[in-house]
C-alpha positions as CSV (number, residue, x, y, z in Angstrom):
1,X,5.7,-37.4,57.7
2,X,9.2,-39.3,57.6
3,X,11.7,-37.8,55.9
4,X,12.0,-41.3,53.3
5,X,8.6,-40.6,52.5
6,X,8.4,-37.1,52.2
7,X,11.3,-37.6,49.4
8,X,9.4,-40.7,47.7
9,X,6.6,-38.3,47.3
10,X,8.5,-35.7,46.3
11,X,10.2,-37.8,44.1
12,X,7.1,-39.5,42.5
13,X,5.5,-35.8,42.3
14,X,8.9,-34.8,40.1
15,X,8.3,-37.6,37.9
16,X,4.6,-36.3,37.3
17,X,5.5,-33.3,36.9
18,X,7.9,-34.1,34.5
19,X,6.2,-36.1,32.5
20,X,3.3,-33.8,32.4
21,X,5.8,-31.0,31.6
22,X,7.0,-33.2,28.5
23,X,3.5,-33.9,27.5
24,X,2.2,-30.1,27.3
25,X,5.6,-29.9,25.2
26,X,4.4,-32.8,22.7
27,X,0.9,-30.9,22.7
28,X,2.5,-27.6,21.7
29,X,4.9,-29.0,19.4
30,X,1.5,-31.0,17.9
31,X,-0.3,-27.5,17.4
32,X,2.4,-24.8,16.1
33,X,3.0,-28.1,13.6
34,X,-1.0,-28.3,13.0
35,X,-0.7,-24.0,12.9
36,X,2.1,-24.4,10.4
37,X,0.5,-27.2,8.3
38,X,-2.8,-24.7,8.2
39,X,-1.2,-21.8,6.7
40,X,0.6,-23.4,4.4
41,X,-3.0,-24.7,3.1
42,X,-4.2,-21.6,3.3
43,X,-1.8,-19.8,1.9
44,X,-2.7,-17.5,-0.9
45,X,-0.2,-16.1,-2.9
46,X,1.8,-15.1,-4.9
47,X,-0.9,-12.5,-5.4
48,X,-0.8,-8.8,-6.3
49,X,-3.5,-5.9,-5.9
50,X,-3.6,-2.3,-6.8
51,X,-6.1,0.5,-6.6
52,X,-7.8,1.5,-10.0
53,X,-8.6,-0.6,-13.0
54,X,-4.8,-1.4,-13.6
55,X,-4.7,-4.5,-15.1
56,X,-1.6,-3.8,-16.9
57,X,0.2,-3.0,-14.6
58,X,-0.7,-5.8,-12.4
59,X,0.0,-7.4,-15.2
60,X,3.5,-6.3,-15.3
61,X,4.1,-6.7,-11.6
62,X,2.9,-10.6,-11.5
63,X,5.1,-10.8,-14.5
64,X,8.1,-9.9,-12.0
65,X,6.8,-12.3,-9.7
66,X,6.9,-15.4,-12.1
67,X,10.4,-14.3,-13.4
68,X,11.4,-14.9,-9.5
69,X,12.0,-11.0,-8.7
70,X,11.4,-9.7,-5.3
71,X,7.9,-8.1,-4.2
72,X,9.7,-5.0,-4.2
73,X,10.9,-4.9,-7.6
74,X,7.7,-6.5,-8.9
75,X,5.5,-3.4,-7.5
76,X,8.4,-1.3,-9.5
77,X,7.9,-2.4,-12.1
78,X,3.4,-3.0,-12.1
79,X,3.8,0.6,-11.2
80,X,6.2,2.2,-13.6
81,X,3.8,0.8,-16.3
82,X,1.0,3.4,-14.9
83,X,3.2,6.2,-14.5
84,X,4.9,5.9,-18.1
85,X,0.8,6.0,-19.5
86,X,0.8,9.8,-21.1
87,X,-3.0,8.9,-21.3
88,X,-3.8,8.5,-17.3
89,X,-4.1,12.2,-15.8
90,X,-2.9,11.3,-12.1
91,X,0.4,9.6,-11.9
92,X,4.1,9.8,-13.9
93,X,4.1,11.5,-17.0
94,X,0.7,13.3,-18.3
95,X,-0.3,14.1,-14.3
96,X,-2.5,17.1,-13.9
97,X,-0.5,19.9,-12.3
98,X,-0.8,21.9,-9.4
99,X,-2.2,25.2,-10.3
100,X,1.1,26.8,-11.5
101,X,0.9,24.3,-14.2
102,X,4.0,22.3,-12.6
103,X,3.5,18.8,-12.5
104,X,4.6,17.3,-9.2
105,X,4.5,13.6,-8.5
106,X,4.8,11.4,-4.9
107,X,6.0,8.0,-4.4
108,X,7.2,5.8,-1.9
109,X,8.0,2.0,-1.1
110,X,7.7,-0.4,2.1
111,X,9.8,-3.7,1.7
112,X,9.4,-6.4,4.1
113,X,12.2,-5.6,6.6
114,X,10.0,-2.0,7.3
115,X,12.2,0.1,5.1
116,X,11.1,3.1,3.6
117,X,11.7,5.5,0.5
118,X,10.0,8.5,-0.7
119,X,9.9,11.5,-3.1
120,X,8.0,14.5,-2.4
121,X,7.1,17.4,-4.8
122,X,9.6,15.8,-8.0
123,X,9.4,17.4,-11.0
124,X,10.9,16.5,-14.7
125,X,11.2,12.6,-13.3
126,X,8.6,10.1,-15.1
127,X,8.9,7.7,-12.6
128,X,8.8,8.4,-8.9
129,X,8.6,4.6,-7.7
130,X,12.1,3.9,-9.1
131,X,13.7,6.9,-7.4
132,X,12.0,6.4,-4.0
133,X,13.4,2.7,-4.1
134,X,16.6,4.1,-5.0
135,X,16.5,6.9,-2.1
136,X,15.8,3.8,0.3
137,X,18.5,1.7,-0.9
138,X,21.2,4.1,-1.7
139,X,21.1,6.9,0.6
140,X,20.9,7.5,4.3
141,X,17.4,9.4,4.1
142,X,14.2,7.7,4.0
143,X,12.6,11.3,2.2
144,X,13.8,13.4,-0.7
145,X,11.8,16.5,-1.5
146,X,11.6,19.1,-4.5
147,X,14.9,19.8,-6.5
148,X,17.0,17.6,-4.1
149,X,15.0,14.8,-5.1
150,X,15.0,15.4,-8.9
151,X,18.7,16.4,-8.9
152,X,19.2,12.7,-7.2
153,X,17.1,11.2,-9.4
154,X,19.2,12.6,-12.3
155,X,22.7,11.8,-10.7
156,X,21.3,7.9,-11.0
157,X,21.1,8.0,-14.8
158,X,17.1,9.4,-14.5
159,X,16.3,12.0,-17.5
160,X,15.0,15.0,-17.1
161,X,11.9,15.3,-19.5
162,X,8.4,17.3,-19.4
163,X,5.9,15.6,-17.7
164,X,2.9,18.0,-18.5
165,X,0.9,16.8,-21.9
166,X,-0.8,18.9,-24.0
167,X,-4.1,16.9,-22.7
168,X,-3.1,17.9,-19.3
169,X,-2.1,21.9,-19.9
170,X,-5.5,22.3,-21.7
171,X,-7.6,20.8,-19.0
172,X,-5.4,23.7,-16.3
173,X,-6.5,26.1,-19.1
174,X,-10.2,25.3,-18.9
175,X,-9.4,25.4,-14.8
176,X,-7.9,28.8,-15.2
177,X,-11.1,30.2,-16.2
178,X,-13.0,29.4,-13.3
179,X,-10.1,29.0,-10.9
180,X,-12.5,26.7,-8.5
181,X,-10.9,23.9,-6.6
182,X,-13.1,20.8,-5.3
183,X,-12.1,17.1,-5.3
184,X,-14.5,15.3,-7.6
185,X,-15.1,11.9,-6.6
186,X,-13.3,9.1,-8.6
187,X,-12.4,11.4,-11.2
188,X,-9.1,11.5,-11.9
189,X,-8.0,14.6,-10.1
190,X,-6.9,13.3,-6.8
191,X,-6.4,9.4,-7.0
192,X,-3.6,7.1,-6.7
193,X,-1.7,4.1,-7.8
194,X,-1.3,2.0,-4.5
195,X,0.2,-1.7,-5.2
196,X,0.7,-4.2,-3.1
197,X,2.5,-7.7,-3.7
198,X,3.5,-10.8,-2.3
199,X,6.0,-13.2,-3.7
200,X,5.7,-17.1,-3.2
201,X,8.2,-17.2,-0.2
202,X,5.5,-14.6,1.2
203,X,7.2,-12.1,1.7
204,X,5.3,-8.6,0.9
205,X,6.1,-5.2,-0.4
206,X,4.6,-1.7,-1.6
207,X,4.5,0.9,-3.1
208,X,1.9,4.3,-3.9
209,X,2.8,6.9,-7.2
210,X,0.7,9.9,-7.8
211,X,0.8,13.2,-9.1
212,X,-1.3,14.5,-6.5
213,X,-4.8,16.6,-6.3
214,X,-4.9,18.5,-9.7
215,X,-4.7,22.3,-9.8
216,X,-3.6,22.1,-5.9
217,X,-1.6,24.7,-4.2
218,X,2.1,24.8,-5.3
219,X,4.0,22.5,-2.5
220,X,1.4,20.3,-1.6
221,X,1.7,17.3,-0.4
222,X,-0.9,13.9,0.3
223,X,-1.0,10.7,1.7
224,X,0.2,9.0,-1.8
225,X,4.2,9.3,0.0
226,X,4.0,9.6,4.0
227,X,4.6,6.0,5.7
228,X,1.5,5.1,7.6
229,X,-0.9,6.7,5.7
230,X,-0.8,6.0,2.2
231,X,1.8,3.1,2.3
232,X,2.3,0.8,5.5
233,X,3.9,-3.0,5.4
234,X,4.4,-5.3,8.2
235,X,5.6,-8.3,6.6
236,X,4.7,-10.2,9.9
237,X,0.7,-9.2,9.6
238,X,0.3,-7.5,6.2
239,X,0.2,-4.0,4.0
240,X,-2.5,-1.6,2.9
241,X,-2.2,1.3,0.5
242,X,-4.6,4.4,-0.1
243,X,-6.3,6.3,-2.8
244,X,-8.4,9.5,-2.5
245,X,-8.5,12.6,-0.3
246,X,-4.9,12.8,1.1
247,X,-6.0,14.7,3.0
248,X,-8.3,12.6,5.0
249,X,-6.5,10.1,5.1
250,X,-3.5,11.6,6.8
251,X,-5.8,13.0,9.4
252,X,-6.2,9.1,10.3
253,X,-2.9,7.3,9.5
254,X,-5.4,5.1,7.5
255,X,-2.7,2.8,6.5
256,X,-1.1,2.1,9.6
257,X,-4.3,1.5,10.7
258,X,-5.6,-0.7,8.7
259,X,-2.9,-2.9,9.5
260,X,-3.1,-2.8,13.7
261,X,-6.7,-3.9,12.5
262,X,-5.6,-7.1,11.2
263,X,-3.0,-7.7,14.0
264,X,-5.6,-8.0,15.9
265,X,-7.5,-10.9,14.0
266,X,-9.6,-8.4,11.6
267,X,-9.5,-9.7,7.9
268,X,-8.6,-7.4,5.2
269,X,-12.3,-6.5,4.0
270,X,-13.0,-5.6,7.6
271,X,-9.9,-3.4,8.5
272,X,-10.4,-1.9,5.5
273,X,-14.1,-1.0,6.5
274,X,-13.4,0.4,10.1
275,X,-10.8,2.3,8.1
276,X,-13.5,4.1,6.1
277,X,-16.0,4.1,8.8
278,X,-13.5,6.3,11.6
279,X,-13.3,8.6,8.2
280,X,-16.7,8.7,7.9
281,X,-17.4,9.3,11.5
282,X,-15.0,12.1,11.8
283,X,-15.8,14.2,8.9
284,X,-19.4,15.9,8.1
285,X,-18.3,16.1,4.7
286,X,-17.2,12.6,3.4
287,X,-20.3,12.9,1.2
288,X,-18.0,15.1,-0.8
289,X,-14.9,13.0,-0.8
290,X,-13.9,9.2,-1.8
291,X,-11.2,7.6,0.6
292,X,-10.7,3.8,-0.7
293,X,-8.4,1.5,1.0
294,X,-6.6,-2.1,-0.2
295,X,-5.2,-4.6,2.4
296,X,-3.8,-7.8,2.2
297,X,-2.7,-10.1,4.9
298,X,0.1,-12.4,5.7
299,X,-1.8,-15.6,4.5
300,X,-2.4,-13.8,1.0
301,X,-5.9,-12.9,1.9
302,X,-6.8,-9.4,0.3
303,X,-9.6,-7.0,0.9
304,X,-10.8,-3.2,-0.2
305,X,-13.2,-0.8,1.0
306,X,-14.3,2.7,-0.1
307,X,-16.4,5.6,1.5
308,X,-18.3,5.5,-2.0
309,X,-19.4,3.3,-4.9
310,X,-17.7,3.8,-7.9
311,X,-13.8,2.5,-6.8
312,X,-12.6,-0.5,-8.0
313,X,-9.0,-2.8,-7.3
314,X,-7.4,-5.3,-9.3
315,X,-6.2,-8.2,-8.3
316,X,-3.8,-10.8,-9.9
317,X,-3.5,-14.4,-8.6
318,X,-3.7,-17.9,-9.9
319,X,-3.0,-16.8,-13.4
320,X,-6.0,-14.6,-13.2
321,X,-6.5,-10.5,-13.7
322,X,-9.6,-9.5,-12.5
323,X,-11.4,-5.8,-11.0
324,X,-14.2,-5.6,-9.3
325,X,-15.8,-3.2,-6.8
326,X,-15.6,-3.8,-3.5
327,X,-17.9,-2.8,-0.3
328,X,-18.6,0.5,-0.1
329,X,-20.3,3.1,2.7
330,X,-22.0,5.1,0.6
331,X,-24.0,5.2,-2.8
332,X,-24.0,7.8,-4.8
């Protein structure tokens, strides 16, 4: 071939390529927009869920949400409502207490940059949430445990007060007597306050309170307050919390996992579900335990699971509170 020729068909093959080049650009631009335009359609939120029949404190936190506050401060405050109820026996004040009789509470938070806060093992401090935020935001720890964490609680204008009710020191009294230690499922003796919001930008946050199993072993610690198991946000896929067996669920990094599941194109109801189900697979005895997970995902989309029937979420969007049981592994 001539060399006049060989560059007129290279040139022409340029051009073709080129223009080829330009119109797999147009097609991409076309789809992201046509991606775009689809989940703004299918957005769903701003939405909030929680573990429990909580709807005042969902209440609270969608409150937050239409008053323009962050998912953050919204979960604050949804939670703080629960853990300021003398009346509920597993988180803030009125908690059942280990089997000293010390009430110990966990919390922590997940905003959507993947920061983290807890408090392990506080005593005297009615709300947890508040001071895990606080040990996220104002110090260089992400955890605060025991005295450490009460004493920084109190040096932020916390009070000191006594957390354990006179409902809650006679049902240790009645324990005394027999002494015997067994998680009863969904009774109030090892569940959780998990929340999980999402404002109208989209942007999500968490946070799990809890006083723990009751009559446990002084120093014990759950799930409720360890990132990846009982709390884990990833404002570019989703969150899930936990409630139930800590235990279990730290053996799992349930949270965590739940949210790898929908990275990978899993929707909330069905990470949730292989959640349980590696639980369930791993343990002889899940008969004897309830794990229950909540997810939601980055379009709004929210899901729950639950080894056994008899947990419930609640759920806040559109203007409307509602609770309702989820799937479930096993019926009792």
């Amino acid at each position: 071939m001539k060399r006049r020729k060989f560059i007129q068909n290279a040139a022409l093959g340029s051009v073709g390529a080129t223009l080829g080049a330009t119109l797999v650009a147009c097609a991409d631009t076309d789809k992201k927009t046509a991606i775009a335009l689809e989940d703004q359609t299918d957005k769903q939120y701003p939405v909030v869920i929680a573990t429990w029949d909580v709807k005042n404190a969902t209440a609270a936190a969608w409150q937050s949400l239409q008053e323009g506050k962050s998912a953050l401060q919204a979960v604050i405050d949804g939670c703080g409502v629960e853990e300021a109820n003398a009346e509920g026996q597993s988180v803030g004040i009125g908690g059942l207490p280990d089997r000293e009789g010390r009430v110990t509470l966990d919390a922590c938070v997940m905003n959507e940059h993947g920061n983290y806060g807890a408090v392990l093992c506080m005593e005297n401090i009615k709300h947890p949430i508040a001071v895990a935020k606080m040990v996220m935001e104002d110090t260089p720890h992400v955890i605060l445990a025991g005295v450490g964490a009460e004493e920084f609680a109190v040096s932020q204008g916390f009070e000191r007060e006594n957390l354990l009710t006179e409902a809650s020191r006679s049902g240790w009294e009645n324990w005394k007597k027999t002494a015997q230690y067994k998680p009863i499922i969904n009774i109030e003796n090892h569940d959780t306050i998990g929340m999980l919001a999402m404002d109208k930008d989209g942007t999500i946050s968490g946070g799990c309170t809890t006083s723990g199993l009751a009559f446990k072993m002084a120093g014990r610690v759950g799930d409720s307050a360890v990132i990846g198991s009982g709390l884990f946000v990833d404002n570019e896929v989703g969150a899930c919390t936990a409630t139930g067996l800590g235990e279990e669920v730290l053996k799992t990094v349930g949270s965590y996992l739940v949210v790898e599941l929908m990275r990978q194109g899993k929707t909330p109801d069905e990470a949730c579900k292989e959640a349980v189900m590696r639980i369930v697979n791993k343990s002889k005895n899940y008969k004897d335990f309830q794990v229950g997970y909540i997810a939601m995902n980055k379009k709004g989309e929210t899901g729950a699971y639950s080894i056994h029937n008899g947990f419930v979420a609640t759920t806040f969007r559109s203007g409307e509170n509602t609770t309702e049981t989820p799937g479930f592994y096993n019926t009792l």
